[in-house]
C-alpha beads as a LAMMPS data file, in Angstrom:
LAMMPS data file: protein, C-alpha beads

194 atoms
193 bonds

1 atom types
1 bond types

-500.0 500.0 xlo xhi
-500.0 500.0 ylo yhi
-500.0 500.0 zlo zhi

Masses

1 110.0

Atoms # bond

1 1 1 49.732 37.276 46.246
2 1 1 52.079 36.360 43.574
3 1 1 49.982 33.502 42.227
4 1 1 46.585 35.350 42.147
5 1 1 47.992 38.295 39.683
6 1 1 49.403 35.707 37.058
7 1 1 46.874 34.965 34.484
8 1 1 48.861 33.175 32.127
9 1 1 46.618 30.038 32.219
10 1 1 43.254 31.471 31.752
11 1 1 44.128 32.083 28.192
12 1 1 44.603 27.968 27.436
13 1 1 41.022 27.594 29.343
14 1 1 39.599 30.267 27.181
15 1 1 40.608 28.462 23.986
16 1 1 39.515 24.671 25.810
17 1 1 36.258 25.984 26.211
18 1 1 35.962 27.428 23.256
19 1 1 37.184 24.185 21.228
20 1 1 34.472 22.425 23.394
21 1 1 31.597 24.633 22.158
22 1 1 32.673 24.618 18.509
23 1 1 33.019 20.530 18.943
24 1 1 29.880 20.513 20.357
25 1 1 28.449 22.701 17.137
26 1 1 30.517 20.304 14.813
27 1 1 29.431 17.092 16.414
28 1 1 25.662 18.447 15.871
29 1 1 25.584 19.409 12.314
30 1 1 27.381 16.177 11.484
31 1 1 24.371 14.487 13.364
32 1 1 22.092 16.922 11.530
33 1 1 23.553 15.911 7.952
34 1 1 23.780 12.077 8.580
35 1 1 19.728 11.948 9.788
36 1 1 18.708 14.277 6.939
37 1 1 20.665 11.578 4.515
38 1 1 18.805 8.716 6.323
39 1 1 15.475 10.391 6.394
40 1 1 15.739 10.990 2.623
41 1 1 17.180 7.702 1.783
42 1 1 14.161 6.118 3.841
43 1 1 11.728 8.470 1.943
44 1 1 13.034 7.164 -1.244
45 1 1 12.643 3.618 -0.643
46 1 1 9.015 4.514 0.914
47 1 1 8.157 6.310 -2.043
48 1 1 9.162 3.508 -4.611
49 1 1 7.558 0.880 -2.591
50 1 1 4.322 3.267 -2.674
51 1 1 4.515 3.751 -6.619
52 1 1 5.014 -0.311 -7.144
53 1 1 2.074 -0.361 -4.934
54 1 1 0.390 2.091 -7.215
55 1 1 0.907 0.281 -9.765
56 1 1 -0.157 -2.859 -8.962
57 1 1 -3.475 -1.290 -7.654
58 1 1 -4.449 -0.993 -10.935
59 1 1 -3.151 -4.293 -11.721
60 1 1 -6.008 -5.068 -8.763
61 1 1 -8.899 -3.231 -9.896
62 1 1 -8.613 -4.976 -13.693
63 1 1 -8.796 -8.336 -11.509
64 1 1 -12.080 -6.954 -9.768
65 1 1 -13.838 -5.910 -12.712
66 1 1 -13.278 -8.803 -14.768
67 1 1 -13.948 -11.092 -12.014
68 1 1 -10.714 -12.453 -11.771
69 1 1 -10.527 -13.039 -15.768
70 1 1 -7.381 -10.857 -16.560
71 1 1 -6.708 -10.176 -20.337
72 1 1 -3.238 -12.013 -20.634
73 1 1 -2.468 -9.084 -23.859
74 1 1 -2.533 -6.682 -20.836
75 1 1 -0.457 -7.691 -18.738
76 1 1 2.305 -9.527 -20.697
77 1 1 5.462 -10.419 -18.602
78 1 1 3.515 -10.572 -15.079
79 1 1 3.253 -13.638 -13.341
80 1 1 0.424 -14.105 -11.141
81 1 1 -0.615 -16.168 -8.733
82 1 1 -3.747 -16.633 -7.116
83 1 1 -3.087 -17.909 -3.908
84 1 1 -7.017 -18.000 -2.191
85 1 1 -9.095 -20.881 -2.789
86 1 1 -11.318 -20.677 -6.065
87 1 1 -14.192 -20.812 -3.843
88 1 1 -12.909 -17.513 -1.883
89 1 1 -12.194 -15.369 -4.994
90 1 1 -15.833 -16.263 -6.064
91 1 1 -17.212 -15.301 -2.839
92 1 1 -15.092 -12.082 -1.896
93 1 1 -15.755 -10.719 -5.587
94 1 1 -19.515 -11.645 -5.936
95 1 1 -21.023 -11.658 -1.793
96 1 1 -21.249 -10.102 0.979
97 1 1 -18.566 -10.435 3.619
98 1 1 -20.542 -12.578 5.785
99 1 1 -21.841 -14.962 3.410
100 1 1 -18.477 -15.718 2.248
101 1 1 -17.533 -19.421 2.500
102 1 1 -16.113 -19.910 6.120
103 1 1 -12.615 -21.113 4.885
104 1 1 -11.853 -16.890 3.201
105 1 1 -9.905 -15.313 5.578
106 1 1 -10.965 -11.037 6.688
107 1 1 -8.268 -10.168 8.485
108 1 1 -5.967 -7.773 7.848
109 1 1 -2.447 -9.338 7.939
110 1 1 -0.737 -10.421 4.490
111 1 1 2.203 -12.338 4.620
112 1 1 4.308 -13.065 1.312
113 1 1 5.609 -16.148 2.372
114 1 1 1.911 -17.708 3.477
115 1 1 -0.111 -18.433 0.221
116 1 1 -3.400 -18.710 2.500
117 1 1 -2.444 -15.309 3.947
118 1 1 -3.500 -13.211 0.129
119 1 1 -5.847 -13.314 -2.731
120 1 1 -3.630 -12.697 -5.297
121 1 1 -0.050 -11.828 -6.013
122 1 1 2.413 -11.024 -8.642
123 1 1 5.822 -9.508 -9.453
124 1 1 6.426 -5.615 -10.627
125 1 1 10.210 -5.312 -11.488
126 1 1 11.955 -6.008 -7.835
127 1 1 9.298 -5.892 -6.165
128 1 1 6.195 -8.516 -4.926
129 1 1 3.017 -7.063 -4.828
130 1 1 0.171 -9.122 -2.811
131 1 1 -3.439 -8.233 -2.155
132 1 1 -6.416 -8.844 -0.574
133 1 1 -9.994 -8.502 -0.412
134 1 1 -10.913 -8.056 3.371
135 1 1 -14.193 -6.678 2.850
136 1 1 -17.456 -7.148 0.361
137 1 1 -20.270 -4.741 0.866
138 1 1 -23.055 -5.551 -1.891
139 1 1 -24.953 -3.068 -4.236
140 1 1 -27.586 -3.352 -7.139
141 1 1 -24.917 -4.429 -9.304
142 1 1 -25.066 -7.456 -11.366
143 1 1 -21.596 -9.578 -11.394
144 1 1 -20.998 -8.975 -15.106
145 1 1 -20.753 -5.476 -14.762
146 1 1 -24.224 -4.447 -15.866
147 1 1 -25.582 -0.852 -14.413
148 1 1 -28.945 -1.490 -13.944
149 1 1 -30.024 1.951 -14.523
150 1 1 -32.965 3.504 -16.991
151 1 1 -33.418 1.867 -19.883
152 1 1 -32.322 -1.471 -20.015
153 1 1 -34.789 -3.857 -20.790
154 1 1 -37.969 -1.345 -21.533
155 1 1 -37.827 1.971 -23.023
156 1 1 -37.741 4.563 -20.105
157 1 1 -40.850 6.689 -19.920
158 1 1 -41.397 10.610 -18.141
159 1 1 -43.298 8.449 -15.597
160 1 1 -40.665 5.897 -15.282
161 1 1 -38.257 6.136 -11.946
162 1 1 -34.877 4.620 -12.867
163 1 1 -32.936 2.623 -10.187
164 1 1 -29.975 4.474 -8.751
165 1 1 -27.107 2.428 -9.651
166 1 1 -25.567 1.488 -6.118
167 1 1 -22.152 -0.364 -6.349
168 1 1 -20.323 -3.156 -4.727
169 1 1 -17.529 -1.433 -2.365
170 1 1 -14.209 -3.727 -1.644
171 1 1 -12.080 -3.355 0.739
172 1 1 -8.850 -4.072 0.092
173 1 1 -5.408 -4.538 1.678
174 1 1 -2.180 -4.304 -0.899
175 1 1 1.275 -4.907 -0.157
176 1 1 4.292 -3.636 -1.964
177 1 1 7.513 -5.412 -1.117
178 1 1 11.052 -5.380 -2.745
179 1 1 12.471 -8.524 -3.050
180 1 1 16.132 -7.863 -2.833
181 1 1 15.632 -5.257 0.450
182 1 1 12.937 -6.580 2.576
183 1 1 13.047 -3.098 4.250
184 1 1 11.468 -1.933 1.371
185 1 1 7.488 -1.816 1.615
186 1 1 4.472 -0.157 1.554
187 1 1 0.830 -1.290 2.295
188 1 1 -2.218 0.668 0.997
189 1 1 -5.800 0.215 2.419
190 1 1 -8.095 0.789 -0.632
191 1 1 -11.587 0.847 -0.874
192 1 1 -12.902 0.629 -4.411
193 1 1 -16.362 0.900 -5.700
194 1 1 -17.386 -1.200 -8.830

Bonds

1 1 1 2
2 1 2 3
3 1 3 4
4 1 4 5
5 1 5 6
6 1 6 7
7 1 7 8
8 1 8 9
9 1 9 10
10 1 10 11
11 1 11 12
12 1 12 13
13 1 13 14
14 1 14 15
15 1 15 16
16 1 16 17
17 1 17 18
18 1 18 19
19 1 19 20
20 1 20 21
21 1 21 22
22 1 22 23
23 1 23 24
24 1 24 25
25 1 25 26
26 1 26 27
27 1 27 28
28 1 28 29
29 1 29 30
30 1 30 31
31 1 31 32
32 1 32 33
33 1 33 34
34 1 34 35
35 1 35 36
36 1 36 37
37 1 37 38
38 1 38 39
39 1 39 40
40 1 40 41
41 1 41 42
42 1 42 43
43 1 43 44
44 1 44 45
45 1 45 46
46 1 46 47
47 1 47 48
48 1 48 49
49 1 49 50
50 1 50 51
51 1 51 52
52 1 52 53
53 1 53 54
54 1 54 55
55 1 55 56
56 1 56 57
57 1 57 58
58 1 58 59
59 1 59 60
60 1 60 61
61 1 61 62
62 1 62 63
63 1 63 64
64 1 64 65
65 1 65 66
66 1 66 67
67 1 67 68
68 1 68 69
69 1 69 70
70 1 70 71
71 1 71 72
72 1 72 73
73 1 73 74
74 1 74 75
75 1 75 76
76 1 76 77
77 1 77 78
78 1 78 79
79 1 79 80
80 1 80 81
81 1 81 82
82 1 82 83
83 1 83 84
84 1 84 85
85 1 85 86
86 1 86 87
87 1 87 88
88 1 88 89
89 1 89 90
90 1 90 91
91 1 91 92
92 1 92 93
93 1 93 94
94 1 94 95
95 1 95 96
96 1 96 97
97 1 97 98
98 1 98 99
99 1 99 100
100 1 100 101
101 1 101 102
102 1 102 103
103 1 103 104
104 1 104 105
105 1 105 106
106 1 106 107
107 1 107 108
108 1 108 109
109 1 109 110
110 1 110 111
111 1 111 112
112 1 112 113
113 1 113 114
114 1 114 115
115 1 115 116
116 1 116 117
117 1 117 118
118 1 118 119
119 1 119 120
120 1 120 121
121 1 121 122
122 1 122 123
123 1 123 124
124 1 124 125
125 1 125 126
126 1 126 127
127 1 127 128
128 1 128 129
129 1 129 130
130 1 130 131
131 1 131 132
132 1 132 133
133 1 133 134
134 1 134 135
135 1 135 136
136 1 136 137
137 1 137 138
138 1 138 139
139 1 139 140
140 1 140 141
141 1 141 142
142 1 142 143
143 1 143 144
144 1 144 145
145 1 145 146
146 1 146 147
147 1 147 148
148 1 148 149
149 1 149 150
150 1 150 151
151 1 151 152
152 1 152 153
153 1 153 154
154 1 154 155
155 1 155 156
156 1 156 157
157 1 157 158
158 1 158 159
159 1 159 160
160 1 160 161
161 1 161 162
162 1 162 163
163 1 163 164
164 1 164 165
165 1 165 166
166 1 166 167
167 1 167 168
168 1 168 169
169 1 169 170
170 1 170 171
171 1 171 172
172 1 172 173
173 1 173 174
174 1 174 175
175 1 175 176
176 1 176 177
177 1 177 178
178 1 178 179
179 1 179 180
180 1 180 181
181 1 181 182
182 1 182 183
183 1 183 184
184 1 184 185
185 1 185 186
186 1 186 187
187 1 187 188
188 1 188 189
189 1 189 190
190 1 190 191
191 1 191 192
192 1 192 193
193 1 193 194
């Protein structure tokens, strides 16, 4: 009966079980703080893949409208490189998807390293931008440009119905990818009207 009224070593298990739980606590706010830091180290890469991406959209849509004639005084300092046939960038930016010449590739998948993989591609700071035209849906639209409403070649009259100006829709793929951190990217799916 001795040894069941001596409770000198419940204190140490008090305290061991205590140290567990605040180990345990320790242990997961360390996790907590370390995948916070990687989330938002993750975002920030995202988010500057996503703004070179930006970027070179509208990089993209000058190509478009010009018909692949870029003003040079524009866009001093980027190197571009078409990659697609002549032939392809013709077709993609003036037909319909499926009279496009049967060598233009539609799918989806851009990669850096395969020239026949993108229409077009070019450097913005560390990063390689690529893009592609996966999709041509034609409008009333001429090639150049012109809008084709009211007014164009007689003068419009109360009687006159003017042609709704329907555009051609692209849709496009566009990769972002840093060169130094492959890691780094972002793709965009873009659909633009012209």
């Amino acid at each position: 009966m001795r040894y069941a009224r001596n409770h000198n070593g419940i204190a140490l298990m008090m305290v061991l079980v205590v140290a567990a739980i605040a180990l345990a606590i320790m242990g997961t706010l360390i996790h907590m703080v370390i995948s916070g830091t990687q989330v938002s180290g993750m975002h920030k890469r995202f988010a500057s893949a996503r703004e070179a991406s930006e970027g070179g959209k509208g990089i993209i849509y000058e190509y478009v409208d010009t018909r692949g004639l870029l003003n040079a005084s524009s866009f001093t300092g980027i190197n571009f490189q078409v990659a697609s046939s002549s032939t392809c960038i013709y077709d993609k930016l003036n037909k319909k998807t499926s009279d496009w010449d049967s060598s233009c590739d539609a799918s989806l998948l851009m990669d850096p390293s395969d020239t026949n993989s993108y229409d077009l591609s070019f450097d913005l700071g560390d990063y390689q931008v690529t893009s592609k035209i996966v999709n041509t849906v034609e409008g009333n639209s001429g090639p150049g440009g012109y809008n084709l409403d009211k007014g164009g070649v007689v003068t419009a009259n109360s009687g006159e119905v003017p042609v709704a100006h329907v555009p051609y829709l692209y849709a496009m793929e566009i990769d972002a990818t840093n060169t130094k951190n492959p890691a780094e990217k972002a793709c965009l799916s873009v659909l633009l009207k012209y």
